[in-house]
PyMOL CGO cylinders between C-alpha atoms (Angstrom):
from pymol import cmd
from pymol.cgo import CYLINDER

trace = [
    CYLINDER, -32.42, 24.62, -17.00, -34.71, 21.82, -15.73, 0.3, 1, 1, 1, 1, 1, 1,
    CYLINDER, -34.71, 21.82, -15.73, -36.26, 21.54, -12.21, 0.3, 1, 1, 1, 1, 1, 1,
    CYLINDER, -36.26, 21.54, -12.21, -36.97, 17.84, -10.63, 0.3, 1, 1, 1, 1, 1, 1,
    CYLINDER, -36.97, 17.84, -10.63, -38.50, 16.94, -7.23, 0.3, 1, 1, 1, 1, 1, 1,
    CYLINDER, -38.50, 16.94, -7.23, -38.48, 13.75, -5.56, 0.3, 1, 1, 1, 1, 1, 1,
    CYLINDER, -38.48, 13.75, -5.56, -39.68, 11.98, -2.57, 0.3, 1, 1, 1, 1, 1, 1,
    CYLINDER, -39.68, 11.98, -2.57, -39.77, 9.10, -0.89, 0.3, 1, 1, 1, 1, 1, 1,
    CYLINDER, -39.77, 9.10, -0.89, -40.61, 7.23, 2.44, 0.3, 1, 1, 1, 1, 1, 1,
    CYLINDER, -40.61, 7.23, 2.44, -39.49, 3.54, 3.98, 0.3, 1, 1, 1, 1, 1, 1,
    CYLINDER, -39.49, 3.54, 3.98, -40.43, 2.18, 7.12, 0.3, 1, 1, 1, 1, 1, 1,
    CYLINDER, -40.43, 2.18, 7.12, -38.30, 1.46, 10.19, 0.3, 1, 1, 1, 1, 1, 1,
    CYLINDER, -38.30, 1.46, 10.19, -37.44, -2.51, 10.38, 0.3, 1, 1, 1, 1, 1, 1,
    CYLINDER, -37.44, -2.51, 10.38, -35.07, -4.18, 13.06, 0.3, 1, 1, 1, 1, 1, 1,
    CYLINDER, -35.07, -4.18, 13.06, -31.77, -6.03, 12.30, 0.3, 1, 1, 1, 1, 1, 1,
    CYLINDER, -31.77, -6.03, 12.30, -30.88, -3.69, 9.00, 0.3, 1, 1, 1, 1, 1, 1,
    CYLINDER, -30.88, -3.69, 9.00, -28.40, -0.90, 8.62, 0.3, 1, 1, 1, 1, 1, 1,
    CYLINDER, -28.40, -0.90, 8.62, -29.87, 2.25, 8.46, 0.3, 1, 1, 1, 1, 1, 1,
    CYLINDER, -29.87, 2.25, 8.46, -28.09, 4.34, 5.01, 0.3, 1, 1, 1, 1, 1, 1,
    CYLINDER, -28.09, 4.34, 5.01, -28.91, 7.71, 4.57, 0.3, 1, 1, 1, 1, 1, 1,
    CYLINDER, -28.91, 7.71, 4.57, -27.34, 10.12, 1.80, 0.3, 1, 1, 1, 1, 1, 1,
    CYLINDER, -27.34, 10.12, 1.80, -25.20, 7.01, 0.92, 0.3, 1, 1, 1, 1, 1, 1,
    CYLINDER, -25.20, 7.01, 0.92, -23.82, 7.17, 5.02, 0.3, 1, 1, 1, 1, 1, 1,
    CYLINDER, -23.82, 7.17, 5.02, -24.25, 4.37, 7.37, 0.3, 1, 1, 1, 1, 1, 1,
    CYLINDER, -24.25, 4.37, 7.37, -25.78, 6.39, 10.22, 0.3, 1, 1, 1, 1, 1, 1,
    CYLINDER, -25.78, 6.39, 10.22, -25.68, 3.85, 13.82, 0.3, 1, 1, 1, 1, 1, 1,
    CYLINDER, -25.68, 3.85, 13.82, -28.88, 3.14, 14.79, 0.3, 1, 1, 1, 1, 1, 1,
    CYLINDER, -28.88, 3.14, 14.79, -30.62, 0.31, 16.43, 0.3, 1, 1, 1, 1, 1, 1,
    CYLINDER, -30.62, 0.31, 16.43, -33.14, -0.02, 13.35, 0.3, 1, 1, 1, 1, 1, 1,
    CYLINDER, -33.14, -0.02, 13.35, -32.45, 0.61, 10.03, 0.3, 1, 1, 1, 1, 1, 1,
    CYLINDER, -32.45, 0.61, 10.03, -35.60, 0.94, 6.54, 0.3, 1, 1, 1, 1, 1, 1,
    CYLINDER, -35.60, 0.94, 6.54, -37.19, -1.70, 5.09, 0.3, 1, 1, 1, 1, 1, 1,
    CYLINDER, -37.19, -1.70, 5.09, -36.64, -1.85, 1.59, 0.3, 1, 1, 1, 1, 1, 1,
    CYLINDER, -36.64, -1.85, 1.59, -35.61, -3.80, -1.91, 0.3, 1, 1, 1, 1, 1, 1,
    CYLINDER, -35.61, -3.80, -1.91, -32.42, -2.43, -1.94, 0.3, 1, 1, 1, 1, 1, 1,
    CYLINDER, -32.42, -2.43, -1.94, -30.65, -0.27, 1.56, 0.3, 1, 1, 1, 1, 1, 1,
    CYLINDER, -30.65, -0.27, 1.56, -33.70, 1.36, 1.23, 0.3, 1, 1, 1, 1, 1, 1,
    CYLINDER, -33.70, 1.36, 1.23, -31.68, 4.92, 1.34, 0.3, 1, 1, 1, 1, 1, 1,
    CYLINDER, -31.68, 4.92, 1.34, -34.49, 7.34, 1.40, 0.3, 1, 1, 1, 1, 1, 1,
    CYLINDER, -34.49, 7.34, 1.40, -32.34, 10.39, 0.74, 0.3, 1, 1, 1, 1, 1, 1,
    CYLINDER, -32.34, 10.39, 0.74, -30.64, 8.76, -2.78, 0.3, 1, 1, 1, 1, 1, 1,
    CYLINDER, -30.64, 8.76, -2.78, -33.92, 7.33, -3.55, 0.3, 1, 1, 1, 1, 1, 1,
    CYLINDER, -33.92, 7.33, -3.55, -35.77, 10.49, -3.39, 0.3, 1, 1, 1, 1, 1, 1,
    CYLINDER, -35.77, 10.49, -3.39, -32.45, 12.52, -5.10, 0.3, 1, 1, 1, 1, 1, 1,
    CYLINDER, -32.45, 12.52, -5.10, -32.84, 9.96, -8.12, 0.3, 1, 1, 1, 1, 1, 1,
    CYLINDER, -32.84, 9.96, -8.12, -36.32, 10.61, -8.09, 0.3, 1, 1, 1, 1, 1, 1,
    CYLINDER, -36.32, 10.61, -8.09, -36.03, 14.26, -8.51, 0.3, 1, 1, 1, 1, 1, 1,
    CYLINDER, -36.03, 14.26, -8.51, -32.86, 13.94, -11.06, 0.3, 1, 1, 1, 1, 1, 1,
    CYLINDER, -32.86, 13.94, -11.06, -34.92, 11.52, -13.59, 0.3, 1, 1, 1, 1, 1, 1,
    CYLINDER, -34.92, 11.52, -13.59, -37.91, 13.80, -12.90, 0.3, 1, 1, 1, 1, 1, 1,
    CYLINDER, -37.91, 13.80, -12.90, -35.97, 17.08, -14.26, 0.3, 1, 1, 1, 1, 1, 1,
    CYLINDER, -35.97, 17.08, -14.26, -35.10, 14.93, -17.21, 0.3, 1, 1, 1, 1, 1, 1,
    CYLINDER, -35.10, 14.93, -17.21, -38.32, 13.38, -17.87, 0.3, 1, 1, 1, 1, 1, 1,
    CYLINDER, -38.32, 13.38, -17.87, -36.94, 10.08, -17.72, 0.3, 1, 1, 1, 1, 1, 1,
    CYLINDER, -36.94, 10.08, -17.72, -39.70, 8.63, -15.31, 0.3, 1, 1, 1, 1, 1, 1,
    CYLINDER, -39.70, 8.63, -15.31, -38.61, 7.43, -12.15, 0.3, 1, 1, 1, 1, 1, 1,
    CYLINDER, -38.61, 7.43, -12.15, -36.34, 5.14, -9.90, 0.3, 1, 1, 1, 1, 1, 1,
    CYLINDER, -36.34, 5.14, -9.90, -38.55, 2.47, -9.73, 0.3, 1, 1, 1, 1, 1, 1,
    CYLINDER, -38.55, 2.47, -9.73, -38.88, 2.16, -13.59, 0.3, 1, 1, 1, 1, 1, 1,
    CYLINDER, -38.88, 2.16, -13.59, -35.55, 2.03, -13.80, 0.3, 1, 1, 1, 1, 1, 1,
    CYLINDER, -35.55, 2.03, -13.80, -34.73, 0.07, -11.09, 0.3, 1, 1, 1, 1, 1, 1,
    CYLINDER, -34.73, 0.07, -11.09, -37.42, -2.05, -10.64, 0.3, 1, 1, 1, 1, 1, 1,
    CYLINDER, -37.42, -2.05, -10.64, -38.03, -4.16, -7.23, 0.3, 1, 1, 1, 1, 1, 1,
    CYLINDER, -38.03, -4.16, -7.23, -39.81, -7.08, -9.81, 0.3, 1, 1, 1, 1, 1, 1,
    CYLINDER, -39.81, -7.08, -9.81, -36.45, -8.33, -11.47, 0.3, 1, 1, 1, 1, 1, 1,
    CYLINDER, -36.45, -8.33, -11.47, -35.84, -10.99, -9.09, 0.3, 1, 1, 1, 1, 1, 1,
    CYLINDER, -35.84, -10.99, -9.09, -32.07, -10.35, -6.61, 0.3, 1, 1, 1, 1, 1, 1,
    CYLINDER, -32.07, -10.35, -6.61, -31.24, -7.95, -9.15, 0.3, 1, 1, 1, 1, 1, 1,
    CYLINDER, -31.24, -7.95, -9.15, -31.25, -5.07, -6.95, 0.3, 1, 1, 1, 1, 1, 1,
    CYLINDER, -31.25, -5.07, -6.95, -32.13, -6.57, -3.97, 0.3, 1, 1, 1, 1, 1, 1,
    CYLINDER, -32.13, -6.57, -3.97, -30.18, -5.12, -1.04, 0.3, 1, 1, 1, 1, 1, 1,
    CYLINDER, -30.18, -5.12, -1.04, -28.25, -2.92, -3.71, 0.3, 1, 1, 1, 1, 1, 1,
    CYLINDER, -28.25, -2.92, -3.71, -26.06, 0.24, -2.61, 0.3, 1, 1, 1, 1, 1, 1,
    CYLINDER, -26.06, 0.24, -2.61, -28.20, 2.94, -3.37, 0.3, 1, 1, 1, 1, 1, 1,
    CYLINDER, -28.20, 2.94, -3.37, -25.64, 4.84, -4.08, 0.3, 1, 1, 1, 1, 1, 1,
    CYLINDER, -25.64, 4.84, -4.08, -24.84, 2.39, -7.21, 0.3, 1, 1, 1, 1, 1, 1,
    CYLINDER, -24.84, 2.39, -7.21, -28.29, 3.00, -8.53, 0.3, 1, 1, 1, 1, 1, 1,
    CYLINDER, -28.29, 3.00, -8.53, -27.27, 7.03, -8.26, 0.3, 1, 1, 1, 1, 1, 1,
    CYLINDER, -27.27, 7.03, -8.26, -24.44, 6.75, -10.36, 0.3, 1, 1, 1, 1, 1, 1,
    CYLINDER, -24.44, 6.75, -10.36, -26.55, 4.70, -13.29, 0.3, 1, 1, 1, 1, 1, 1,
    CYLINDER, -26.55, 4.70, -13.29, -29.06, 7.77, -12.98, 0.3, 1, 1, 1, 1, 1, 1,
    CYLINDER, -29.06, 7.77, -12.98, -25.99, 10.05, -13.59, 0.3, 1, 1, 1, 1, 1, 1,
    CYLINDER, -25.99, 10.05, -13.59, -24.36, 8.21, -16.28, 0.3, 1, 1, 1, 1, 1, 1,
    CYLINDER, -24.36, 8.21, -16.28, -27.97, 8.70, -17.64, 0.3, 1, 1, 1, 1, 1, 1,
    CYLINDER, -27.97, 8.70, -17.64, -28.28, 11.94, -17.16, 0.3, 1, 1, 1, 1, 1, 1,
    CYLINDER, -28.28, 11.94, -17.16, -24.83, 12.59, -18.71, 0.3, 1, 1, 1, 1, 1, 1,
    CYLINDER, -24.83, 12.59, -18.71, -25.90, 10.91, -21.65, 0.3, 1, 1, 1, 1, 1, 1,
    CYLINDER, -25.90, 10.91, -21.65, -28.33, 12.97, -22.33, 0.3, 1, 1, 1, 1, 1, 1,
    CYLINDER, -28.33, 12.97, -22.33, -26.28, 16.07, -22.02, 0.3, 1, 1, 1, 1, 1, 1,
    CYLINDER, -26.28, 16.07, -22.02, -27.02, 17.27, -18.36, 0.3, 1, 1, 1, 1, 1, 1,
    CYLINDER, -27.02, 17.27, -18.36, -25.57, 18.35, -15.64, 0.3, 1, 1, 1, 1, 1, 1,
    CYLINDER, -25.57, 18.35, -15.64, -26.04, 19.13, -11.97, 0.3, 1, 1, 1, 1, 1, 1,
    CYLINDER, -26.04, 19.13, -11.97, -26.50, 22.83, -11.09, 0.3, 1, 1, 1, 1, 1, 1,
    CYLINDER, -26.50, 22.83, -11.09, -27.09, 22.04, -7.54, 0.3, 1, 1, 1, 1, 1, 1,
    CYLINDER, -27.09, 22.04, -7.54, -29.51, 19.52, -5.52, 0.3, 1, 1, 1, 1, 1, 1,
    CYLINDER, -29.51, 19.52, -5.52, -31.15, 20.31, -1.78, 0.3, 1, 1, 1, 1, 1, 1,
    CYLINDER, -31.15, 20.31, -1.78, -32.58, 17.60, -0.17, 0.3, 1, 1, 1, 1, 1, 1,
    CYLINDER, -32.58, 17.60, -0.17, -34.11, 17.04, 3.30, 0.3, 1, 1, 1, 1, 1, 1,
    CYLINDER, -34.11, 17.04, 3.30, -34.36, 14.46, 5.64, 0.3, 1, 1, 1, 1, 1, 1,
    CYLINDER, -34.36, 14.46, 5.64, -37.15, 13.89, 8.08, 0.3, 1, 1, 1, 1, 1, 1,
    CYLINDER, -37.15, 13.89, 8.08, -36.42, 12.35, 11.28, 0.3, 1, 1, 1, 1, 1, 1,
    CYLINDER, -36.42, 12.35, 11.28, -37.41, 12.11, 14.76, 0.3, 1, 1, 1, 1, 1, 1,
    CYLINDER, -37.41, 12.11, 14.76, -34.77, 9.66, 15.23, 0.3, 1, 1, 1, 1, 1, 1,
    CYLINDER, -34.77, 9.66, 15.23, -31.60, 9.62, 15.35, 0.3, 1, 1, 1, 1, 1, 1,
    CYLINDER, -31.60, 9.62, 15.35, -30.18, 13.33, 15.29, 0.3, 1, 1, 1, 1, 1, 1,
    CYLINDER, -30.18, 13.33, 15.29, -28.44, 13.62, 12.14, 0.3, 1, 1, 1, 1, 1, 1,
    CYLINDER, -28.44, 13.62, 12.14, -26.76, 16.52, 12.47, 0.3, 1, 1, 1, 1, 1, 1,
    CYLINDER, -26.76, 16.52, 12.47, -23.37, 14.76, 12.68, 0.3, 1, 1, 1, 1, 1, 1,
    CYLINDER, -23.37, 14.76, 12.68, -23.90, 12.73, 9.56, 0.3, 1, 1, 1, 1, 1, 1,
    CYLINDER, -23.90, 12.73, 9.56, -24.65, 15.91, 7.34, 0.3, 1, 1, 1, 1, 1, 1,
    CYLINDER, -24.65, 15.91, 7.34, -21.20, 16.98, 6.27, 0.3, 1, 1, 1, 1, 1, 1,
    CYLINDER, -21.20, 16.98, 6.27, -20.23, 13.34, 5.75, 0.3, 1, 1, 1, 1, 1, 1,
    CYLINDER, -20.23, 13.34, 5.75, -23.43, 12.89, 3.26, 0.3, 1, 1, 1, 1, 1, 1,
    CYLINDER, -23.43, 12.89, 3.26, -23.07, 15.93, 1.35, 0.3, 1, 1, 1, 1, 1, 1,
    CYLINDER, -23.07, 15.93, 1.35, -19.83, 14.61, 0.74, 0.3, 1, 1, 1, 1, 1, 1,
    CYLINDER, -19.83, 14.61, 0.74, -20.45, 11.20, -0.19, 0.3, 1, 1, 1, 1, 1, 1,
    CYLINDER, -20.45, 11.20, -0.19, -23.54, 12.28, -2.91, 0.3, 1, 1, 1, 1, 1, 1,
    CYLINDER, -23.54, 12.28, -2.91, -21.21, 15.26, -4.45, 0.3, 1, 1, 1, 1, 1, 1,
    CYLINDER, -21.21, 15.26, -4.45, -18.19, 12.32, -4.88, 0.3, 1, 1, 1, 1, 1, 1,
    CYLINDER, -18.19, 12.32, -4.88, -21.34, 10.42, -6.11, 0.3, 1, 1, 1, 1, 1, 1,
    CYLINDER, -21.34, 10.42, -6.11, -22.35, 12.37, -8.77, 0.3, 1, 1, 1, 1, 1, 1,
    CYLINDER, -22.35, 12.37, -8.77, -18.62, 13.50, -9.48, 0.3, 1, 1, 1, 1, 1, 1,
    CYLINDER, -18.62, 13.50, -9.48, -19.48, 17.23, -8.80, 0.3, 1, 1, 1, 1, 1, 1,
    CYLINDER, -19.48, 17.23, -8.80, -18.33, 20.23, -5.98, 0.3, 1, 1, 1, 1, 1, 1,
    CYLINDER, -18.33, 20.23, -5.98, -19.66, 19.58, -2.77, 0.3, 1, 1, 1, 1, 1, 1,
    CYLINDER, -19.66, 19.58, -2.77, -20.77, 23.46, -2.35, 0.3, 1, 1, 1, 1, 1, 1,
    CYLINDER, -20.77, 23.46, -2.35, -23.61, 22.17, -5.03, 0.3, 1, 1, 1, 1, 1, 1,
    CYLINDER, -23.61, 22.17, -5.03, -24.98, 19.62, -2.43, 0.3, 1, 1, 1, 1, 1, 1,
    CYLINDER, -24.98, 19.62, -2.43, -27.25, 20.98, 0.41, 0.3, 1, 1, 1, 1, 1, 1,
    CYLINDER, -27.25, 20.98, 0.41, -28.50, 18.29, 2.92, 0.3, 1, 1, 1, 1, 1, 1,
    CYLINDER, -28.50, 18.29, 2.92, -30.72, 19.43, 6.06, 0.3, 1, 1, 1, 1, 1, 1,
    CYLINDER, -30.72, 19.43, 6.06, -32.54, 17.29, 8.32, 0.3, 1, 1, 1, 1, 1, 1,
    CYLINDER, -32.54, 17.29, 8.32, -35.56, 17.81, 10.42, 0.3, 1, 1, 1, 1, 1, 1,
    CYLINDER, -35.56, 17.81, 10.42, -38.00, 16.36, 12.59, 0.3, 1, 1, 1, 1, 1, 1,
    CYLINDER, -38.00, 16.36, 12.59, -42.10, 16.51, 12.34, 0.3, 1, 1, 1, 1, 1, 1,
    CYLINDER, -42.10, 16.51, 12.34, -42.13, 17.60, 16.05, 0.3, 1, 1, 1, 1, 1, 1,
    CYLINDER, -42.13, 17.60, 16.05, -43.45, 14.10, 16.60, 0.3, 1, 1, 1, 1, 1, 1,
    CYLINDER, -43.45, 14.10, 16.60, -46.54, 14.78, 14.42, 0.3, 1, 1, 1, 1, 1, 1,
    CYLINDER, -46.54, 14.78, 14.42, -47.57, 11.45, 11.66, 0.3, 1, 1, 1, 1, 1, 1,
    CYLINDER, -47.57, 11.45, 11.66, -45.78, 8.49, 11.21, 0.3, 1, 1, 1, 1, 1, 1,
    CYLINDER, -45.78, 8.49, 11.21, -42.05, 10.18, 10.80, 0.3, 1, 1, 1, 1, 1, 1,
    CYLINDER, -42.05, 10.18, 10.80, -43.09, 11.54, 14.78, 0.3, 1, 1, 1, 1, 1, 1,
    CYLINDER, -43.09, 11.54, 14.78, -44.28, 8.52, 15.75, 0.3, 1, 1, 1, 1, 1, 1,
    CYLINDER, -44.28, 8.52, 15.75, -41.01, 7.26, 14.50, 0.3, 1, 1, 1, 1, 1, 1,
    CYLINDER, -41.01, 7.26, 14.50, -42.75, 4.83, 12.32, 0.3, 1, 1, 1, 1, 1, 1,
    CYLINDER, -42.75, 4.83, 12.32, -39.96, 5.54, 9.39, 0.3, 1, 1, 1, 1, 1, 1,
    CYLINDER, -39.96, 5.54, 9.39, -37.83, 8.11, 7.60, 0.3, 1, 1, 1, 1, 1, 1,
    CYLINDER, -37.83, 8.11, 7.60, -38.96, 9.96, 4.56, 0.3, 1, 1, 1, 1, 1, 1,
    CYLINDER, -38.96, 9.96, 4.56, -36.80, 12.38, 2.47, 0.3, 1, 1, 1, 1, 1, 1,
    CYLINDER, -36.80, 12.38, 2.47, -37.15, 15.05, -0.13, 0.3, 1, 1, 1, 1, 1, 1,
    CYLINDER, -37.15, 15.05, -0.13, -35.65, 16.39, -2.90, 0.3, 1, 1, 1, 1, 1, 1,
    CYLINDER, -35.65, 16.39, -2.90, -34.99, 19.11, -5.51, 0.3, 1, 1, 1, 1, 1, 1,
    CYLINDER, -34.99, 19.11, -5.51, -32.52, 19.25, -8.13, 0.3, 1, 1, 1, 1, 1, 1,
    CYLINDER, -32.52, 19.25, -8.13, -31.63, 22.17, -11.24, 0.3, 1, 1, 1, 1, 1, 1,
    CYLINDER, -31.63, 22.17, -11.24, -30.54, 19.82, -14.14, 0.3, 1, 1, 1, 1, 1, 1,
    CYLINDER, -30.54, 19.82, -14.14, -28.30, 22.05, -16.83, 0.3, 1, 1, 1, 1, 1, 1,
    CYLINDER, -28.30, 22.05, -16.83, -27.94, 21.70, -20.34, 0.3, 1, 1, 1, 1, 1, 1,
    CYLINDER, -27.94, 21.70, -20.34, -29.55, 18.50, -21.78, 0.3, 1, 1, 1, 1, 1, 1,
    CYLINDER, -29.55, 18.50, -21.78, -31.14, 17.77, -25.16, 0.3, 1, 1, 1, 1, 1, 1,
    CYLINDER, -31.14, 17.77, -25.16, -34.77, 19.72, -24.40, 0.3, 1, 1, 1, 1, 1, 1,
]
cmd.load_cgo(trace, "trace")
C-alpha cells in the first residue's frame, strides 16, 4: 500500500466556468488556469502520481507545450494518470479529498462529484469521499480570492 497527497490552488477569474471534481458548479466566476483549472482533479492527480512516485501533474502535463492542454478537461488528464497508474500495477483503495470554499456552497454538487471521479477512475463510488469547507473567511480562500483543494489517496498493489 502507497499513500499520496496532493494540493493545489487557482485563482478566481470572470467569464470562465467554474469545474470542480470534474462538475460544472454555476457560478458567476470560474479559476484561472491552463487547462479548466479543476482544483479538486488537479490536486487528486497530484496525490495519485505522488503515491506512485511518478512526480507530478505538471510534469506530466505540462502548461509549456503550446495549446496542448490548454483549456483541457481535467478530467481527461485524470484518466491518463490512471491508465498510468494501471500500468504500473496499481489500484485505488480509496481517495478523500477536500474542497475549500467560501463561495459557492457546494454541498449540492458533492454527490454529483464523487460520482463523476469514481466513473473517472472506473472504480465504486463508496471509495470516493469529497467534503467541502470554508476558511471562515480567513486568507485568500475567505477573502474569496480563489478555490484550493486537497487530497489523499491509498494506491494498492504496484511494482514497489
Amino acid at each position: 500500500m502507497r499513500i499520496g497527497f496532493g494540493y493545489d490552488v487557482h485563482a478566481f477569474a470572470p467569464n470562465r466556468a467554474l469545474w470542480l471534481g470534474g462538475i460544472r458548479v454555476p457560478s458567476e466566476r470560474g479559476l484561472l488556469g491552463h487547462s479548466d483549472a479543476d482544483v479538486a482533479i488537479h490536486a487528486l492527480c497530484d496525490a495519485l502520481l505522488g503515491a506512485a512516485a511518478m512526480r507530478d501533474i505538471g510534469y506530466h502535463f505540462p502548461d509549456t507545450k503550446g495549446n496542448e492542454y490548454e483549456g483541457i478537461d481535467s478530467k481527461i488528464l485524470l484518466q491518463r494518470v490512471m491508465t498510468m497508474l494501471r500500468e504500473a500495477g496499481y489500484e485505488v483503495g480509496n481517495c478523500d479529498i477536500t474542497i475549500a470554499a467560501q463561495a459557492p456552497k457546494l454541498s449540492p454538487y458533492i454527490e454529483p462529484m464523487r460520482e463523476c471521479l469514481a466513473q473517472v477512475m472506473g472504480i465504486e463510488v463508496g471509495r470516493v469521499s469529497v467534503k467541502a469547507t470554508t476558511t471562515e473567511h480567513l486568507g485568500f480562500v475567505g477573502r474569496e480570492e480563489g478555490i484550493a483543494a486537497y487530497a489523499a489517496v491509498l494506491l494498492e498493489g504496484g511494482q514497489g
